[in-house]
N, C-alpha and C positions, 0 to 999 in steps of 0.2 A: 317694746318687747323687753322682760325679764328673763336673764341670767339665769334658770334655774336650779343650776350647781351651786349656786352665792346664795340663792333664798336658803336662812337656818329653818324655815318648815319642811324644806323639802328635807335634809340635812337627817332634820329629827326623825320625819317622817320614814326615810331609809333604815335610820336605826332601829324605828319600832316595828316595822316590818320585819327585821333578824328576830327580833326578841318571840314576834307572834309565831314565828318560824321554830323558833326553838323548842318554845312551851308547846306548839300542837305534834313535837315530834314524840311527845311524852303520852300524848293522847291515843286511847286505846282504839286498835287496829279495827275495830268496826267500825272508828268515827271518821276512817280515810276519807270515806266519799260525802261524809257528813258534816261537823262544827270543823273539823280541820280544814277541808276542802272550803269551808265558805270564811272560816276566819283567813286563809290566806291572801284564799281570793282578794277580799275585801280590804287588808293590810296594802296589798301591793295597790290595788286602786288611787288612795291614799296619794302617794309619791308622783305615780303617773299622771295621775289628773292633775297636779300640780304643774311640772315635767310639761304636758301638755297644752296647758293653757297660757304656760310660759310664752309661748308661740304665737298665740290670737296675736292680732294686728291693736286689737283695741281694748281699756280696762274691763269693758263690761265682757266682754269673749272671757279674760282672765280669769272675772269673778264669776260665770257659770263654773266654770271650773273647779276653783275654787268652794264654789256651792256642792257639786258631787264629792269633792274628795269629803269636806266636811257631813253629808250622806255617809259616808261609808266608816266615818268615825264613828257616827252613832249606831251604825250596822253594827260597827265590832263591841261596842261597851255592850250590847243587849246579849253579842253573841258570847262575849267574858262571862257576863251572868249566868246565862246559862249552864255552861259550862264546870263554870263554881258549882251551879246549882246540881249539876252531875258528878262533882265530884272527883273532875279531871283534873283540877288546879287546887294547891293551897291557897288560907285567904292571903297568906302574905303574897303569891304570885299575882292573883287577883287585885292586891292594890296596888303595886308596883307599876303594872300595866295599865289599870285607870289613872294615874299618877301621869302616868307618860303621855297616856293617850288625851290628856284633859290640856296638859300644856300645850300638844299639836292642835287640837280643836280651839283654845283661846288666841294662840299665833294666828290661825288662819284665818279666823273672824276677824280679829285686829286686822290684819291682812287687805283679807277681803275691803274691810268697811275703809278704809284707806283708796282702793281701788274708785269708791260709788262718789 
């Protein structure tokens, strides 16, 4: 069983969750129930799944785990683009955040493959 407080992905992954938080509070009030509502969604997954699999009894429990929150990194880079692509974000916020979000996604692979 892993520490989850001690993993620096989950660490990161808390921070990028603020950040996603931040940048969708800028996002225009029709996209409540829409890219905000699934960009946070899918931020907070991120942490938790992490947080979560901390717990399995065994590495392969871990790495499902691990496998979802890494799903939900690739959720949020498609839902960034879009976004960009709307017009919600400058590009400089947009690379900021693939920036962040690429470092938690090669931690966790790393991670992960450590686990197999």
């Amino acid at each position: 069983m892993h520490r989850f407080k001690d993993l620096e992905i989950w660490k990161k992954s808390r921070v990028f969750c603020s950040s996603i938080y931040e940048i969708t509070s800028n996002f225009p009030e029709s996209e409540k129930f829409g890219l905000t509502n699934q960009l946070r969604r899918a931020s907070v997954s991120i942490p938790s799944n992490i947080a979560e699999g901390s717990s399995r009894k065994t590495n392969k429990g871990f790495s499902r785990f691990l496998q979802i929150a890494l799903g939900s990194a690739y959720e949020i880079e498609t839902q960034l683009l879009i976004a960009f692509d709307l017009k919600f974000m400058t590009e400089n916020e947009l690379n900021k955040l693939l920036e962040d979000l690429e470092s938690i996604i090669k931690m966790t692979s790393k991670f992960k493959s450590t686990l197999n």
